[in-house]
N, C-alpha and C positions, 0 to 999 in steps of 0.2 A: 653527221650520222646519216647513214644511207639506208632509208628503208626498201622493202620489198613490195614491188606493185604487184596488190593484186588483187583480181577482178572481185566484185561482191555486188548481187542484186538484191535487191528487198525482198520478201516474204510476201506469199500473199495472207499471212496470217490464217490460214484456212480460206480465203474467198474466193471470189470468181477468177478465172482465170481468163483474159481477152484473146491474149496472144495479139494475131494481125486482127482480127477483130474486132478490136477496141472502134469504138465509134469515135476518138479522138482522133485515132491513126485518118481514119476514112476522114475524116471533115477537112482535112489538110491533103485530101489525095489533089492530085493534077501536079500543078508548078510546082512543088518542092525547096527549088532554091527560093525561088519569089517568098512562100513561106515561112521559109526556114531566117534569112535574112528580116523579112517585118517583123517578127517576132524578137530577134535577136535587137535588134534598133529599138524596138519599144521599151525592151526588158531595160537598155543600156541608156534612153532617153526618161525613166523612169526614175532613174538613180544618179541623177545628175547631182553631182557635185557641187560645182561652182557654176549659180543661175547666169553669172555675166559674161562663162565663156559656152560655147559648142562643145556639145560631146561630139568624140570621134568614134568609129567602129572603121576595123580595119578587118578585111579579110585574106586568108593565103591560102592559096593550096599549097602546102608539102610533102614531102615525103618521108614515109622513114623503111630503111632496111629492115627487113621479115629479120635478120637476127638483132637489131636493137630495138625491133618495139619491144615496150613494156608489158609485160606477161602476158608476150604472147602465143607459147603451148598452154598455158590455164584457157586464154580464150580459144583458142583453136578446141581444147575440149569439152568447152561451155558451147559452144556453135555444133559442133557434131552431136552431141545427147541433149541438143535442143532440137535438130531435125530429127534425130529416132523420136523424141517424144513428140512433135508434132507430126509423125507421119502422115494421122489421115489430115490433114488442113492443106492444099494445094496455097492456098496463101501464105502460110508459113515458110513452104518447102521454096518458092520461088524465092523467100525472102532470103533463108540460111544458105539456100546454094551460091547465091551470089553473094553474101557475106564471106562462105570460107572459102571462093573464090579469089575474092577482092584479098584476104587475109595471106594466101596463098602464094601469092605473089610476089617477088621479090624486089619489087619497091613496093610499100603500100602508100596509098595517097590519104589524107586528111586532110582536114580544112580546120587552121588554127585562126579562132576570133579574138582580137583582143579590144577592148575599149578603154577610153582614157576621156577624163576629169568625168568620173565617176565613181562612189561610193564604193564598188567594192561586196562583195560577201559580205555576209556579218554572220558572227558565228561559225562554230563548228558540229559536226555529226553529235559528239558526246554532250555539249550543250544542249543540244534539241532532244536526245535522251534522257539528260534529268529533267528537263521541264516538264515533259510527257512522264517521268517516273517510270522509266522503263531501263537505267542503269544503274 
């Protein structure tokens, strides 16, 4: 059975709203990949499966055609009435112009991570729903 991808962000249940703001965003500014990579290796060296071999982390850039990404007119309309709504934030704006840019495209680039002799997710979204009492 084939489901329908489609995009869905949290709530902020009423709270604050960061946007590019977030002081998380900022504390990871500069190198990016360098970033984006230790974090990914820690998360993947955390959940190590079996202590007597190495985890691996493997990365790729790929590609996928603007008519096969996965719902992508919902994102394309999630990225445009997130720059109307962030009109006055100039950090916003640099950020969505080059998202529906990148989206724009007709190859779009990604970078697919995958690790091995590692645990794996555990759980799903619905599970974490009734623990918290909110399904």
């Amino acid at each position: 059975m084939i489901r329908e991808i489609k995009w869905d962000f949290v709530s902020t249940g009423g709270g604050d709203e960061d946007g590019p703001n977030n002081t998380k965003i900022e504390y990871f500014a500069g190198d990016h990949n360098y970033y984006l990579a230790r974090e990914i290796i820690q998360n993947s060296l955390d959940a190590r499966k079996d202590k007597a071999n190495a985890v691996t982390v493997v990365f790729t850039l790929e590609h996928f055609s603007h008519t096969s990404f996965p719902g992508y007119d919902q994102l394309l309309q999630i990225l445009s009435k997130a720059k109307e709504y962030w009109n006055e934030n100039e950090k916003a704006q640099q950020l969505l112009i080059k998202a529906i840019k990148c989206l724009k495209q007709q190859e779009i680039p990604f970078l697919r991570i995958s690790d091995f002799n590692t645990t794996g997710l555990n759980g799903s979204d619905d599970e974490v729903k009734r623990r918290v009492g909110i399904a």
